[in-house]
C-alpha positions as semicolon CSV with decimal commas, in nm:
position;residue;x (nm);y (nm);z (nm)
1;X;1,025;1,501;-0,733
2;X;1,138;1,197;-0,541
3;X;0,973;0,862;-0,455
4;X;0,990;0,589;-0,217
5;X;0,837;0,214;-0,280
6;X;0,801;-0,036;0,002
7;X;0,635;-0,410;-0,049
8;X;0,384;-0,573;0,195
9;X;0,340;-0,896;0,124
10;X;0,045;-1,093;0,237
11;X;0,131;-1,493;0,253
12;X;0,033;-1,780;0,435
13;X;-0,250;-2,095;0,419
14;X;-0,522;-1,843;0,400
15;X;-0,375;-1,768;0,060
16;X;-0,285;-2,107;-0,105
17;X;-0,598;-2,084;-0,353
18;X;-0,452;-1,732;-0,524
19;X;-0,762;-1,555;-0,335
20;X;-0,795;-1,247;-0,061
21;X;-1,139;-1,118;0,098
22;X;-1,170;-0,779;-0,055
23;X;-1,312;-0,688;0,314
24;X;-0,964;-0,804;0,458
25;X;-0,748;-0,614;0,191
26;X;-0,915;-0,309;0,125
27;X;-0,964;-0,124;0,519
28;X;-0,557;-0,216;0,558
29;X;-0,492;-0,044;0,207
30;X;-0,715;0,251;0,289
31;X;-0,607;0,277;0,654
32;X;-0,225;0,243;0,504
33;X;-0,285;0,517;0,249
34;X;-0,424;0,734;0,553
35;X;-0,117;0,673;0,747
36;X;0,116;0,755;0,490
37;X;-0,101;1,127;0,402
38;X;-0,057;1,208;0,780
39;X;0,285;1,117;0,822
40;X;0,335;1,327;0,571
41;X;0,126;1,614;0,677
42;X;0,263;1,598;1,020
43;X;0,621;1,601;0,860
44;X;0,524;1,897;0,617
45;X;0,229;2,019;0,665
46;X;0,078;2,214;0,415
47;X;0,404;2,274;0,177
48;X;0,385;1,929;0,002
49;X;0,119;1,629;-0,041
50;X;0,220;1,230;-0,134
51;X;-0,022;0,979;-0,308
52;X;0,003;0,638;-0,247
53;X;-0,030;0,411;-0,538
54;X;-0,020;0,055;-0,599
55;X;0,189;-0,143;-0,832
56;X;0,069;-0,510;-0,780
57;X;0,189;-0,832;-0,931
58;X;0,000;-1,201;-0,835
59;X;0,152;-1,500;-0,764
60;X;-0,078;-1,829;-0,715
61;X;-0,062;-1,876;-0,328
62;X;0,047;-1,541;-0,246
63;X;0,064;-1,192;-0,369
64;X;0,271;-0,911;-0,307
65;X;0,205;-0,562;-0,354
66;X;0,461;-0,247;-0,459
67;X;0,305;0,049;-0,281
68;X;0,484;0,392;-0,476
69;X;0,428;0,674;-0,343
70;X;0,519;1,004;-0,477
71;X;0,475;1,392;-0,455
72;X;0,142;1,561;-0,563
């Protein structure tokens, strides 16, 4: 099985205290996890299925996130 990992980082005044809205960062992780299931169905259909998964490390006044996504 192979992988891929991509990083979106999220920086920027808004983020100098450490802290995120939950209610900003959790419709673009669940709207980015959709994206990645249908790029994947429209790529292969029915003959193979991805999860996306998050490896995340936290940084005061900014955070990145390692998004891993792999075969099911």
């Amino acid at each position: 099985m192979s992988h891929a990992t991509f990083q979106i980082i999220y920086d920027g005044p808004a983020l100098e205290n450490g802290t995120m809205d939950v209610k900003d960062l959790a419709p673009a992780l669940l709207a980015l996890g959709e994206a990645i299931e249908q790029a994947n169905f429209s790529t292969n259909h029915q003959k193979a299925s991805v999860v996306l998964n998050v490896r995340a490390s936290f940084k005061t006044g900014c955070f990145g996130i390692e998004f891993v996504e792999r075969p099911v």
